[in-house]
VOKOL-92067 format. One record per atom (N, C-alpha, C): residue number from 0; residue in one letter; atom name; z, y, x. Coordinates in steps of 0.001 Angstrom, whole numbers. Atoms other than C-alpha are relative to their C-alpha. Layout:
% VOKOL-92067
R   i aa at      zz      yy      xx
R NUM  a CA       Z       Y       X
...
% end
This chain:
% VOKOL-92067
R   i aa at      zz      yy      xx
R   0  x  N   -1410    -404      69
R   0  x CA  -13273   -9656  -20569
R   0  x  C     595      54    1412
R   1  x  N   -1062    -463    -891
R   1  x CA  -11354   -8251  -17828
R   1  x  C    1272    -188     215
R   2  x  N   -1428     773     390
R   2  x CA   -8307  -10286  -16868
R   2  x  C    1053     563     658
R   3  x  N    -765    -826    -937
R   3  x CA   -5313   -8332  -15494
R   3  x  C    1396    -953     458
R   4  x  N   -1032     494    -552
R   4  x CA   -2394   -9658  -13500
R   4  x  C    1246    1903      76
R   5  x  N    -598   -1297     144
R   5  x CA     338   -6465  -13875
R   5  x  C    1536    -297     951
R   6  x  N   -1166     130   -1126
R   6  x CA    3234   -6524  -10373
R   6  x  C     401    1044      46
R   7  x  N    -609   -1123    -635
R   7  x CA    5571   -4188  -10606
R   7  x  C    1676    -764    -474
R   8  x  N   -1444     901     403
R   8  x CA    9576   -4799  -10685
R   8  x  C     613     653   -1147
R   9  x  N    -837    -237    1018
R   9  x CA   10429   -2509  -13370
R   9  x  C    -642    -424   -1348
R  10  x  N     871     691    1323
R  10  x CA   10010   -4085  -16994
R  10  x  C    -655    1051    -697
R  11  x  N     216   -1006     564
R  11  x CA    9685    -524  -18223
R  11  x  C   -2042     564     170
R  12  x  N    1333    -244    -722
R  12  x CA    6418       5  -16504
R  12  x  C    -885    -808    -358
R  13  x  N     632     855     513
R  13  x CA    5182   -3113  -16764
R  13  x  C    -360    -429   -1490
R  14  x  N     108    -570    1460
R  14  x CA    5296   -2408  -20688
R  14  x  C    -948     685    -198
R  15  x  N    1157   -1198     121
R  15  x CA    3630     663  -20684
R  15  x  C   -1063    -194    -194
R  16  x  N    1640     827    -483
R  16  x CA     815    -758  -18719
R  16  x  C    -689    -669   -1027
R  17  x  N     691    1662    1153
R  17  x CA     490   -3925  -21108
R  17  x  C    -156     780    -958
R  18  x  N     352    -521     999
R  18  x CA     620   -1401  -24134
R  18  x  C   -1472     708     -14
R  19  x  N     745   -1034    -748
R  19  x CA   -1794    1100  -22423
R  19  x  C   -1469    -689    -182
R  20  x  N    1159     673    -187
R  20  x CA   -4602   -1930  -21449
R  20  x  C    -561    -933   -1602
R  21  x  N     437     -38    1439
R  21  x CA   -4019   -3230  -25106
R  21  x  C   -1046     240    -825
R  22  x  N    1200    -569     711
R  22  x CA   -6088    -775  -26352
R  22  x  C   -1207     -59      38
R  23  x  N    1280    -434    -800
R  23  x CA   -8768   -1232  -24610
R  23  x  C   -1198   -1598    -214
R  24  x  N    1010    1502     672
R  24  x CA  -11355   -4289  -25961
R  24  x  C    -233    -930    1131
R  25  x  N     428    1005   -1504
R  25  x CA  -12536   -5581  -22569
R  25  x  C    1184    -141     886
R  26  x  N    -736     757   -1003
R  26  x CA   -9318   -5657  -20715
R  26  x  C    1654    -904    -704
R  27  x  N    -971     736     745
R  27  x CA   -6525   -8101  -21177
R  27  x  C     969    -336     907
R  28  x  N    -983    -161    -678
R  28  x CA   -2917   -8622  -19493
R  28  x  C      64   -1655     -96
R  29  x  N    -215    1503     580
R  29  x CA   -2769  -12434  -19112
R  29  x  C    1369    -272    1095
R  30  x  N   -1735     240     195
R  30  x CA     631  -12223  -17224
R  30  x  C     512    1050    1298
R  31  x  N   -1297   -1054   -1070
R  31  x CA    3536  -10033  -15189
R  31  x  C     810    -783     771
R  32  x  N    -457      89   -1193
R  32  x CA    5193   -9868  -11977
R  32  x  C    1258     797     173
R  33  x  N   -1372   -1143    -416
R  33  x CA    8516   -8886  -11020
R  33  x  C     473     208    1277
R  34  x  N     462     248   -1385
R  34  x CA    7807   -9899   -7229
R  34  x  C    -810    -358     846
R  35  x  N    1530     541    -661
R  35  x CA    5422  -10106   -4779
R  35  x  C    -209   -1889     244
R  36  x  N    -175    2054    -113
R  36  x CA    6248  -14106   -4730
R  36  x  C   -1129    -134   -1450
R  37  x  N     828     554    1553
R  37  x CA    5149  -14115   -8625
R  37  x  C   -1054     930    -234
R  38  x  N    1279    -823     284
R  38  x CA    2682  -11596   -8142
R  38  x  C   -1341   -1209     493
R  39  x  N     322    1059    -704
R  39  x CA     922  -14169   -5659
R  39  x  C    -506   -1288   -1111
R  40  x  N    -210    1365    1598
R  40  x CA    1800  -17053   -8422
R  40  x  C   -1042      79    -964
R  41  x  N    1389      76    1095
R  41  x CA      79  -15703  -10910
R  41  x  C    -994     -74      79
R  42  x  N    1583     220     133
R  42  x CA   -2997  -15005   -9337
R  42  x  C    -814   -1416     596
R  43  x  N     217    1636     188
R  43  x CA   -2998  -18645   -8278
R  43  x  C    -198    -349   -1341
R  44  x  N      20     975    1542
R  44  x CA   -2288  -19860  -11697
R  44  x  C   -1245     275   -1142
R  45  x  N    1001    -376    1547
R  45  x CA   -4293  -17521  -14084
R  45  x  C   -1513     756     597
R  46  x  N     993    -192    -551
R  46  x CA   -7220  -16716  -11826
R  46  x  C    -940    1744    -806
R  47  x  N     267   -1335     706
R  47  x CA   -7261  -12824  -12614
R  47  x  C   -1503     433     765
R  48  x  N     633    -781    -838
R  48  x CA   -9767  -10401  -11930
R  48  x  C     201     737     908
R  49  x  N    -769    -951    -282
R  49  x CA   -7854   -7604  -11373
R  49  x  C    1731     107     -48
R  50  x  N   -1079     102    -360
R  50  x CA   -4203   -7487   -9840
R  50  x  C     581    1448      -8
R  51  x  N    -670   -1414    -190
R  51  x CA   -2346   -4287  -10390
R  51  x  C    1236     102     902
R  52  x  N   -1347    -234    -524
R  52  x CA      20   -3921   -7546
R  52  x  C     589    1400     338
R  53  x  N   -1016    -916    -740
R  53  x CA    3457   -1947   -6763
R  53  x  C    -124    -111    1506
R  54  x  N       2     283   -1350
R  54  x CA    4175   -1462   -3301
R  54  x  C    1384    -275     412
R  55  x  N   -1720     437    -503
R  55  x CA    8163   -1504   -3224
R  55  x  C     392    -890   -1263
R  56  x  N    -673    1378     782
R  56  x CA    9732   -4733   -5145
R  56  x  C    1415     419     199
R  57  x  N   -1314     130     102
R  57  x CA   13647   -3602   -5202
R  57  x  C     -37    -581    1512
R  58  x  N   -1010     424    -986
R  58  x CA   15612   -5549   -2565
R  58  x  C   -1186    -662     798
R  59  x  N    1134    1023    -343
R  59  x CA   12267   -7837   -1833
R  59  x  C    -137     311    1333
R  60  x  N     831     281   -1311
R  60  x CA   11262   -8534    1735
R  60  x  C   -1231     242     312
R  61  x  N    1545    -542     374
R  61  x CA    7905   -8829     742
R  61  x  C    -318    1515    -443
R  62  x  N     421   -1345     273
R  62  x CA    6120   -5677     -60
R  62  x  C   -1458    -229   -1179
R  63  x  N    1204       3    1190
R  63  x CA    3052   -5339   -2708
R  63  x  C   -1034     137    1174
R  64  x  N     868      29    -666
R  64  x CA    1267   -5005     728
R  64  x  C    -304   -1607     760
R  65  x  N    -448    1696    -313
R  65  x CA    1927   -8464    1966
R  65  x  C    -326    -587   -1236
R  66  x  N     468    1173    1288
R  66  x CA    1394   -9982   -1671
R  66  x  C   -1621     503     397
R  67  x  N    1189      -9     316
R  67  x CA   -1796   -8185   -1361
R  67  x  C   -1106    -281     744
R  68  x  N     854     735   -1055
R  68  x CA   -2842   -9613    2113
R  68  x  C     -31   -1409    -434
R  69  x  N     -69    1273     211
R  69  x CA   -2064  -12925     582
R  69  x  C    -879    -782    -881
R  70  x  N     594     237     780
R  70  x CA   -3621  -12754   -2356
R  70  x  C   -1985      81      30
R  71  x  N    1156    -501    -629
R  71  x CA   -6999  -11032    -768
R  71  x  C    -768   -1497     902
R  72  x  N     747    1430    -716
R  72  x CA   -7295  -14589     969
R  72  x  C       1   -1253    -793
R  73  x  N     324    2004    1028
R  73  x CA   -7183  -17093   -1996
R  73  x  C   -1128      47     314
R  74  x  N    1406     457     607
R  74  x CA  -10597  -18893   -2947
R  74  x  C    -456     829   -1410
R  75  x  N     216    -660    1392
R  75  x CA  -12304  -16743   -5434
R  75  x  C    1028    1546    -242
R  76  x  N    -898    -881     465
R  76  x CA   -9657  -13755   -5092
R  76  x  C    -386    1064    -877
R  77  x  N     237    -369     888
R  77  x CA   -9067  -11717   -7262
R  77  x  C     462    1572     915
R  78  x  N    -180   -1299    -737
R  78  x CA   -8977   -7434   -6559
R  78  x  C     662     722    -157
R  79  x  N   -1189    -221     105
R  79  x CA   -6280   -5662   -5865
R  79  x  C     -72    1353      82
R  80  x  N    -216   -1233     206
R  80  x CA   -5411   -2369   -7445
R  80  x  C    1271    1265     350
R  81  x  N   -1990    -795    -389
R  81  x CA   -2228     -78   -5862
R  81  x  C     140     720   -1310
R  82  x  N     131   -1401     619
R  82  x CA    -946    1820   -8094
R  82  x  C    1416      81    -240
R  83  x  N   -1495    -310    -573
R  83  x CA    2648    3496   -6629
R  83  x  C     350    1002     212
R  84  x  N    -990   -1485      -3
R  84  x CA    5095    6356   -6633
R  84  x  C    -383     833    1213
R  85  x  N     106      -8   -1229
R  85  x CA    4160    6245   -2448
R  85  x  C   -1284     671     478
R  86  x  N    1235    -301    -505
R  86  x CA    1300    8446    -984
R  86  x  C     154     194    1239
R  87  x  N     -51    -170   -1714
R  87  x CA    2192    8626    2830
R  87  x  C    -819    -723     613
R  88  x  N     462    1013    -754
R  88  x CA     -20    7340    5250
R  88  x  C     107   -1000     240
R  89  x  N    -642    1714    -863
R  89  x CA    1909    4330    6270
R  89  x  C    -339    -946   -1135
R  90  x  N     635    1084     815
R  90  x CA    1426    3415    2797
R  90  x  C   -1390    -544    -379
R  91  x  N    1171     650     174
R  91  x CA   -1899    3903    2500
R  91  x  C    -921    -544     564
R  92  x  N     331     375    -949
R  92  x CA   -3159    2670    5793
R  92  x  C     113   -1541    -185
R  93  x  N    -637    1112      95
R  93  x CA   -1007    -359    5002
R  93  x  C    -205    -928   -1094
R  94  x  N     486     495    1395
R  94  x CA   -2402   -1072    1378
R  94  x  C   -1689     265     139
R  95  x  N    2147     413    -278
R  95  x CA   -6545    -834    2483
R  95  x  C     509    -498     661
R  96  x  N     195    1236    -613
R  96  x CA   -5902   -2835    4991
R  96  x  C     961   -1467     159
R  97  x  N    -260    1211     515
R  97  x CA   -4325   -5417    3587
R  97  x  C    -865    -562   -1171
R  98  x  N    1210     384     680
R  98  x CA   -7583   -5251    1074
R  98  x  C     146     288   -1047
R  99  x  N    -302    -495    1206
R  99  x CA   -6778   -3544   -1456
R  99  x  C   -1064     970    -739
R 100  x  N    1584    -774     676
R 100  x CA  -10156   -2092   -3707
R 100  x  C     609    1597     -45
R 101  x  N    -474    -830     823
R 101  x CA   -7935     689   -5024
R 101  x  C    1143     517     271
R 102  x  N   -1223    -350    -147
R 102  x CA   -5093    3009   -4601
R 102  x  C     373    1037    -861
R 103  x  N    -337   -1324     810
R 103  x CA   -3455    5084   -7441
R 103  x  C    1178     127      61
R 104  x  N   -1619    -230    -345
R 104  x CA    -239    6963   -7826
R 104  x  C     269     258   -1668
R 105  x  N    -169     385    1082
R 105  x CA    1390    6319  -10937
R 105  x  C     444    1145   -1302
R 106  x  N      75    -992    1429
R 106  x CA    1290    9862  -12560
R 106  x  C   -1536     322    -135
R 107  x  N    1796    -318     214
R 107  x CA   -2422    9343  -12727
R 107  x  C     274     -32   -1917
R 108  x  N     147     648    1826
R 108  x CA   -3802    9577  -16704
R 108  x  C    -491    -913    -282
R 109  x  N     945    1306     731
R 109  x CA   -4625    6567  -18669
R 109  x  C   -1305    -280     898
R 110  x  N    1588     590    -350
R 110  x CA   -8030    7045  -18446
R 110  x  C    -783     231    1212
R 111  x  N     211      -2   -1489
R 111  x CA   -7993    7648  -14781
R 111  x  C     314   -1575      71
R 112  x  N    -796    1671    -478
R 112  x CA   -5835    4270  -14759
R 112  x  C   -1566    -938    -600
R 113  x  N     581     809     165
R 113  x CA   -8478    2653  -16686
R 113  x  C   -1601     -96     586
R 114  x  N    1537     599    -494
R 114  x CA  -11584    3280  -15229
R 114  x  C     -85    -326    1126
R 115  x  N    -486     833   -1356
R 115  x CA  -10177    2169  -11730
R 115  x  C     -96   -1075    -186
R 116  x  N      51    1487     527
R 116  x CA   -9508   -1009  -13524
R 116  x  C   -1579    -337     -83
R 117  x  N    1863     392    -320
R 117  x CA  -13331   -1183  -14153
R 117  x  C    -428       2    1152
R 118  x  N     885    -753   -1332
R 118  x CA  -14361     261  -10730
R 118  x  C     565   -1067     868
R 119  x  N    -773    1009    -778
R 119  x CA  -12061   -2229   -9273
R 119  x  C    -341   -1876    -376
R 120  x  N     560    1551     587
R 120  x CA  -13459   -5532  -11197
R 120  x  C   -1296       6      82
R 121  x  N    1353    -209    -151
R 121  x CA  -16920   -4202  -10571
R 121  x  C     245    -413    1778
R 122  x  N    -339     712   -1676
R 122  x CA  -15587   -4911   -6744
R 122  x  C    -497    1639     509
R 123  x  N    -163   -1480    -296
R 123  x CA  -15601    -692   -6464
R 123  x  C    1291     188     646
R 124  x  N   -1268    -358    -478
R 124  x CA  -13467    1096   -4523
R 124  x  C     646    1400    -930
R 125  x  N   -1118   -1681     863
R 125  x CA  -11031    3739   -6766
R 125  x  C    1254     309     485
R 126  x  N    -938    -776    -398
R 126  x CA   -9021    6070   -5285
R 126  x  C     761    1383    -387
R 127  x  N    -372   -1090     666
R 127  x CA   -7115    8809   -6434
R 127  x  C    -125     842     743
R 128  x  N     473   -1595    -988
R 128  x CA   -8268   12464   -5253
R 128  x  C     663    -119    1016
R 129  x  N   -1448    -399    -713
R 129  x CA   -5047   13022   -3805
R 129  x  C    -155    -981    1459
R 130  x  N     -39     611   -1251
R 130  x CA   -5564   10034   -1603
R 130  x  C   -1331    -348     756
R 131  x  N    1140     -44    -486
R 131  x CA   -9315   10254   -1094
R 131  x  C     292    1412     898
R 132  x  N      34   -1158    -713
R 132  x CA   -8602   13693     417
R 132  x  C     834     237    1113
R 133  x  N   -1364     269    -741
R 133  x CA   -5493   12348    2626
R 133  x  C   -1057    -458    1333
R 134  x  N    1026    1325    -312
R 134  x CA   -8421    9275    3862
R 134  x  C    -632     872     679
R 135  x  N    1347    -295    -251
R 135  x CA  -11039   11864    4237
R 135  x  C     651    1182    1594
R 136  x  N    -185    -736    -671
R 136  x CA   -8920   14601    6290
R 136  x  C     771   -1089    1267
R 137  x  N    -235     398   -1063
R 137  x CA   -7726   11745    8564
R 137  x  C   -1208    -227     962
R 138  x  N    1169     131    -834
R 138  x CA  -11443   11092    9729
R 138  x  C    -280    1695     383
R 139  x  N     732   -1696    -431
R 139  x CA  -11897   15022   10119
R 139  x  C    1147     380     726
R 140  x  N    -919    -533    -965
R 140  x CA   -8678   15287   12094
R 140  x  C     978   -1191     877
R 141  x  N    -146     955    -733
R 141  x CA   -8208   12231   14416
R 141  x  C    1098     830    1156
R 142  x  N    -936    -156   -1040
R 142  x CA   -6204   14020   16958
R 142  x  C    1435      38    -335
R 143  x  N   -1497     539     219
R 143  x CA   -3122   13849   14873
R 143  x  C    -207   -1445   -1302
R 144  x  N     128    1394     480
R 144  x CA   -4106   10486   13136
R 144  x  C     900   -1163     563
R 145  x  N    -254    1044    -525
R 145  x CA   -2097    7538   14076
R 145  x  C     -20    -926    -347
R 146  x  N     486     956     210
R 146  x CA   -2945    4264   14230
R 146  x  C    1146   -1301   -1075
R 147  x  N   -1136     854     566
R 147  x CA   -1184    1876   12327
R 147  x  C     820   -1090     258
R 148  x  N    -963     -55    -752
R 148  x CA     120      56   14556
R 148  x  C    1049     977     837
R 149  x  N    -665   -1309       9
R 149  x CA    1641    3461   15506
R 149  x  C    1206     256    -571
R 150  x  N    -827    -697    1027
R 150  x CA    2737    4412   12316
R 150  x  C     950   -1266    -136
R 151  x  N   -1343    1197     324
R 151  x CA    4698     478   12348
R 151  x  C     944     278    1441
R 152  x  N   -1192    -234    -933
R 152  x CA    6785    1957   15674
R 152  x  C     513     990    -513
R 153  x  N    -843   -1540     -41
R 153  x CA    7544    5532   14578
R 153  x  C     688    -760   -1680
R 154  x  N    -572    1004     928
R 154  x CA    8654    3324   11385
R 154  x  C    1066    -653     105
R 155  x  N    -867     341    -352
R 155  x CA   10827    1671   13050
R 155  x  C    1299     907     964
R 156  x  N   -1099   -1093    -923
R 156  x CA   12326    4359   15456
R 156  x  C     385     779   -1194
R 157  x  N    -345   -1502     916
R 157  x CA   12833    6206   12000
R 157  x  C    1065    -706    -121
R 158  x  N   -1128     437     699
R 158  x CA   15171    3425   10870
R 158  x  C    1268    -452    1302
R 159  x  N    -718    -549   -1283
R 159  x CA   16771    4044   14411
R 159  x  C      95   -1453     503
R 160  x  N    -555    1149    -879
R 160  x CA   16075     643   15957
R 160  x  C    -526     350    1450
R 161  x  N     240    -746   -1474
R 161  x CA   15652     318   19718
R 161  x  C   -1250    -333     733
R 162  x  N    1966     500    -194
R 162  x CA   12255      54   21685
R 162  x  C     301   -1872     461
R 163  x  N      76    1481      61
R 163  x CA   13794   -3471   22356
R 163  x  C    -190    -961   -1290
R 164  x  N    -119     738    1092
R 164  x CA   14446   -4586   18980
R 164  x  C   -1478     285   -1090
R 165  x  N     908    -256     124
R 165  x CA   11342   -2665   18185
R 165  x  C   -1351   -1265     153
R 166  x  N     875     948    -712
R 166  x CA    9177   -4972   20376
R 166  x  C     226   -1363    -816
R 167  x  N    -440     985     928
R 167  x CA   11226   -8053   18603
R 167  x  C   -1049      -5   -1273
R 168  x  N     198    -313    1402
R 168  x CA   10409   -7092   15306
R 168  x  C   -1688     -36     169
R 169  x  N    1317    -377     -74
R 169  x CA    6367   -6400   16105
R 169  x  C    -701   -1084     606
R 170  x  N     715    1177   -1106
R 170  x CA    5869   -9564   18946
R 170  x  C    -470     391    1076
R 171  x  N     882    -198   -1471
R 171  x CA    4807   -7578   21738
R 171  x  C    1127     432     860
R 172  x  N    -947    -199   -1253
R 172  x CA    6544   -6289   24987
R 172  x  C     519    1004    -219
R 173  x  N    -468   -1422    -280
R 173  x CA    8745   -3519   25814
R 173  x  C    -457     956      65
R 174  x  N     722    -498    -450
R 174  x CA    6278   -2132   27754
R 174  x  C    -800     596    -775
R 175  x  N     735     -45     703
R 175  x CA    4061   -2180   25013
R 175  x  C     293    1233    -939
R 176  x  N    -340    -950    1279
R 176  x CA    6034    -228   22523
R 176  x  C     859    1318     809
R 177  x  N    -253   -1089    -129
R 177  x CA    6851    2368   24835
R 177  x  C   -1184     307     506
R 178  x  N    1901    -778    -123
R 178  x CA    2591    2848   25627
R 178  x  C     -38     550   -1217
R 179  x  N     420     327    1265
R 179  x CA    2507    3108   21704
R 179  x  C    1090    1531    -355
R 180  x  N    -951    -827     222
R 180  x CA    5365    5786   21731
R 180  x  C    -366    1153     884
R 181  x  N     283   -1171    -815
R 181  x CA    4099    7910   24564
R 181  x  C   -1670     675    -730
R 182  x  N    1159    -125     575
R 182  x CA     463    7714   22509
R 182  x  C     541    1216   -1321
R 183  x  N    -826    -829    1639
R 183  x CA    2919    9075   19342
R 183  x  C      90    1608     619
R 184  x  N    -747   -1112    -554
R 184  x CA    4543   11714   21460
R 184  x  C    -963    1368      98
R 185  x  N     998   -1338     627
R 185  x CA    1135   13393   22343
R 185  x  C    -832     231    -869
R 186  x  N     869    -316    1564
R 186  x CA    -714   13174   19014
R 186  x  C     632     974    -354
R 187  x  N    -779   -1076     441
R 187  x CA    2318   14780   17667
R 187  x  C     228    1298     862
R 188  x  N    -583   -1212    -727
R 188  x CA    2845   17105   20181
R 188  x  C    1300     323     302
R 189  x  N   -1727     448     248
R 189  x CA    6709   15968   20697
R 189  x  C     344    -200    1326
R 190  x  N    -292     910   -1554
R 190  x CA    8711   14763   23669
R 190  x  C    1374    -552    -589
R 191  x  N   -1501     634     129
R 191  x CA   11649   13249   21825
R 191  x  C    -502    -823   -1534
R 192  x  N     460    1026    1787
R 192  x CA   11670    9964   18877
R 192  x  C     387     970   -1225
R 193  x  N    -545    -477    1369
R 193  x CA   13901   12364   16513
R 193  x  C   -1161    1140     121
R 194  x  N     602    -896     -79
R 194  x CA   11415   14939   16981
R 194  x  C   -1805    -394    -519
R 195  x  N    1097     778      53
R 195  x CA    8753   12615   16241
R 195  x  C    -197    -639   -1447
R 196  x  N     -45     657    1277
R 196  x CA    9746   11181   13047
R 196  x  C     246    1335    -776
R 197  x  N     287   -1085     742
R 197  x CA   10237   14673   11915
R 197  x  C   -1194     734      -4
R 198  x  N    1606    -689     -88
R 198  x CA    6737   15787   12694
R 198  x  C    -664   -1052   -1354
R 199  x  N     736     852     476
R 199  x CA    5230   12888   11014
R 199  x  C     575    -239   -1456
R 200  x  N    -593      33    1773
R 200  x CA    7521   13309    7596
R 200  x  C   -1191    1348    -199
R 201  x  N     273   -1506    -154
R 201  x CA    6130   16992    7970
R 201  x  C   -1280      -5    -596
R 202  x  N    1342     472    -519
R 202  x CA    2526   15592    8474
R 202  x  C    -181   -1148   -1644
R 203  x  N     185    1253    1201
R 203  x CA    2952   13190    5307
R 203  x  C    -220   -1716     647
R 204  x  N     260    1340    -558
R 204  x CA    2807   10280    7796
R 204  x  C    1015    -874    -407
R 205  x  N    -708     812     228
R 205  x CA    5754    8422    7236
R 205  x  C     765    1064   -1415
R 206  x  N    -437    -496    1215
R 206  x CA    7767    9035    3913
R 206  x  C    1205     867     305
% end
């Protein structure tokens, strides 16, 4: 039996899901999350297999990427499935490497959803086309790829902070996050931040 942990913040969803895996003989919902705190929780408490995470929690601080670096380091963890509205780079850069087996987007079908769930408790990696083909054209086109530490400055210059408060926010120098910005400038092919965060919406890099 296949034990599921189900994190997302809307109850509506988290319904579905639980109706959805119901059906299904080998897998079983042994409890829900309405934040990455109790996403975490649970898989302490009920020692899942498989963790289905969101990536945005409402108002939350945390992120479903952060529960899922957290959770990726219990004893025994358990494997963590995305599956979110979000296909931009930043997210999905940001959800594998925080260890995540799996990344789906949540107008996948059922029985796409469910055999991830297998592929993902088998300790498989399942990805949805859409974002296997995102993955695959970033290794076949590295010259506008950016790194993800990258994509966490032009992230921040989107939400218009300054390369000081930038640096704050990240731990490194000034200096630092304007090497990291001049690296942005010629990937993109830009010479200005607003010009930069509009390439990279353009580009599917940031949302």
């Amino acid at each position: 039996m296949i034990r599921l942990v189900i994190a997302d913040d809307h109850p509506i969803v988290r319904a579905g899901l639980t109706a959805l895996f119901d059906q299904e003989a080998d897998l079983t919902v042994v409890a829900e999350a309405a934040t990455p705190e109790e996403a975490i929780a649970a898989a302490q408490r009920e020692n899942p297999d498989v963790v289905l995470m969101d990536l945005q929690f409402g108002n939350s601080a945390e992120t479903g990427a952060d529960a899922t670096r957290h959770i990726r380091a219990l004893d025994a963890a358990p494997y963590v499935l995305v599956l979110t509205n979000y296909d931009s780079d930043a997210d999905i850069l940001g959800a594998v490497e925080a260890g995540a087996s799996g990344y789906l987007l949540k107008d996948a079908p059922p029985h796409e959803l469910v055999t991830a769930v297998h592929a993902a408790a088998a300790g498989e990696s399942a990805l949805a086309p859409v974002i296997a083909s995102r993955l695959l054209g970033r290794m076949r086109s590295p010259q506008i790829s950016l790194s993800s530490r990258e994509i966490e400055v032009l992230e921040r210059v989107a939400d218009g902070r300054s390369n000081a408060e930038i640096a704050t926010d990240l731990y490194v120098s000034e200096p630092t996050v304007k090497s990291h910005l001049a690296h942005i400038f010629t990937k993109l092919d830009v010479t200005s931040r607003t010009s930069a965060v509009s390439a990279a919406r353009r580009r599917g890099i940031l949302r």
